[in-house]
N, C-alpha and C positions, 0 to 999 in steps of 0.2 A: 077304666078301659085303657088309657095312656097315661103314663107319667112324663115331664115335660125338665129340662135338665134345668131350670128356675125352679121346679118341684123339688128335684133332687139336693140343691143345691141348698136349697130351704131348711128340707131334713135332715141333713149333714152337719150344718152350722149347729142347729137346735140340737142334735145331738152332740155334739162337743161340749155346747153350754152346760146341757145338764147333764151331762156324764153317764149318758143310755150304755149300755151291754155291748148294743153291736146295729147297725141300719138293715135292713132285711131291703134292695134294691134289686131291679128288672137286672138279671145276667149284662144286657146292653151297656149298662153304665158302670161296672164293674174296674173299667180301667179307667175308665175316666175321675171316678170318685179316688184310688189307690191313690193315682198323681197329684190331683189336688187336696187330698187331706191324709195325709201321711197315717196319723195317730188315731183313722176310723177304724173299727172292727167293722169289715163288711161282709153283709149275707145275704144269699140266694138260696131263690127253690130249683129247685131242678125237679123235674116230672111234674109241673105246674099246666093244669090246674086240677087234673083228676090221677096222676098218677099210673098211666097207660102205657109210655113210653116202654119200652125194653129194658131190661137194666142194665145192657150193653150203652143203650143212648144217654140212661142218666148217667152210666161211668165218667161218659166221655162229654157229657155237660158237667159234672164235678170235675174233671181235670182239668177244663178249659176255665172253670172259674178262677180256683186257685190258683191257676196260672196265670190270670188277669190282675189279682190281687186280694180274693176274697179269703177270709178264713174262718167263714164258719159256714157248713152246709144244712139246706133244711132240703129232704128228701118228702117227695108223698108217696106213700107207699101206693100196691095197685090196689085197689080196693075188689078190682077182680078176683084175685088171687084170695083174700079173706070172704067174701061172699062164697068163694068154690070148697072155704076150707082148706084149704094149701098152705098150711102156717110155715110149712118147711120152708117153700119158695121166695114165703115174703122173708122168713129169716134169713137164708140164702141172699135176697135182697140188700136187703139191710148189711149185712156182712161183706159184701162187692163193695156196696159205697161206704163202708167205714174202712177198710184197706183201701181203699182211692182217699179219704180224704188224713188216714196217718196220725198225727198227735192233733189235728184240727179240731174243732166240734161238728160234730153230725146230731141233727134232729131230726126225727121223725115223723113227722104230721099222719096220723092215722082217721081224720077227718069221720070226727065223734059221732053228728048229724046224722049218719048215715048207718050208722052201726048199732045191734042190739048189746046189750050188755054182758052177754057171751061172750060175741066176739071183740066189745073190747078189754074184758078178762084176759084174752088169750092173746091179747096184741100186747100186753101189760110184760105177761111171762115172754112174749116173742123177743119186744125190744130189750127188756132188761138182759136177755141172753145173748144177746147182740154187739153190746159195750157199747152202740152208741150213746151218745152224753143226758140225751134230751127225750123223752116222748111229749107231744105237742098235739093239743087239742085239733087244732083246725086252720086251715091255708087262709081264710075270712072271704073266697070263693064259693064256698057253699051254703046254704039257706041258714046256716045255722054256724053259732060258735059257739066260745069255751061256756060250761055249767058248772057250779059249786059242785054240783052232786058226780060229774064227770072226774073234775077234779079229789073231791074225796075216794072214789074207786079208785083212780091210778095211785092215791096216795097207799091205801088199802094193800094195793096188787103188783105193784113194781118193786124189784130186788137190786139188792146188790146199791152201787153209785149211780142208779141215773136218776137222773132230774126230772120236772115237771115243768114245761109249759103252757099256761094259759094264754089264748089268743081269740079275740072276736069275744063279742059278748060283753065286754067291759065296757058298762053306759055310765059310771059315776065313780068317784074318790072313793066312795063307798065302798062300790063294788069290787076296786081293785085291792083295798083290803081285804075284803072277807075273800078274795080268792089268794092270798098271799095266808092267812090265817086258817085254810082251806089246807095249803099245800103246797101250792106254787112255789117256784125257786124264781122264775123271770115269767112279765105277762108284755102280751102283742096286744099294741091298740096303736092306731091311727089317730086316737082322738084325746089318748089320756093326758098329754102335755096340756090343750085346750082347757081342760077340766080342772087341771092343778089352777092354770092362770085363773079361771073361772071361780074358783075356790078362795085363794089369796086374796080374790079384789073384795067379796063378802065379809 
């Protein structure tokens, strides 16, 4: 519900130590973390947490990021927009925030949970035409996160260089192999540090 800048502050270190990809942090702390840890990659959601916003609003939440310090965006698309069938729109989307965010990373969270296999078929063909970097299971806001089997689709259905992320769902060492062996390039977990240390003391 809140992150507290003692939280922040936490996962910032801990990311340095073990050499994570990038901190995914509230927009709020955005300038705050740049200042204090120079050599972080830092990233935000914008359209957080269903994706509703206008894509006029998420432009101008991706500009104000990177202009804080951030350099990597994770977008959620509208899920309205894919329910209606509107792939153009959401592509359209996608294409606004990847010219707002330039040679940066853009991800796209298509929030799995919620979606038939159709349409995440067609989110697959959407983003890869897109050129954003990344399509990304799930924001860890909704009932549900990343699946093997999710993961083996997008592996199946995405073109060209984008990437795959896994997010949410990752409960074990295990688990985060068999979704790197699945597909995955990078996975989102809150807990996977915990689990390493957990693992080594064994």
């Amino acid at each position: 519900a809140y992150t507290t800048w003692e939280d922040i502050e936490k996962l910032c270190k801990e990311a340095i130590t073990y050499q994570m990809a990038s901190v995914c942090i509230p927009a709020c702390y955005i300038k705050q973390v740049h200042n204090e840890f120079k050599d972080l990659t830092i990233c935000t959601v914008v359209g957080f947490p269903l994706g509703y916003s206008s894509t006029e609003g998420k432009v101008t939440e991706t500009m104000q990021a990177l202009k804080d310090g951030a350099s990597e965006i994770d977008m959620v698309l509208n899920l309205c927009d894919v329910k209606n069938k509107d792939y153009h729109k959401v592509e359209q989307e996608i294409a606004a925030l990847k010219k707002a965010t330039g040679d940066h990373i853009l991800k796209v969270i298509i929030e799995t949970c919620y979606l038939t296999e159709e349409e995440k078929i067609a989110l697959c063909d959407v983003v890869s035409r897109s050129r954003a970097e990344f399509i990304k299971t799930s924001t860890g806001f909704a009932g549900g996160g990343a699946t093997l089997a999710d993961i083996r689709l997008f592996k199946k259905y995405v073109t060209g260089d984008t990437k795959i992320k896994a997010a949410g769902g990752i409960k074990s060492v295990a688990d985060a192999e068999a979704f790197l062996a699945a597909g995955a390039d990078r996975l989102g977990s809150s807990s996977l540090l915990a689990m390493l240390r957990q693992e080594i003391k064994q």
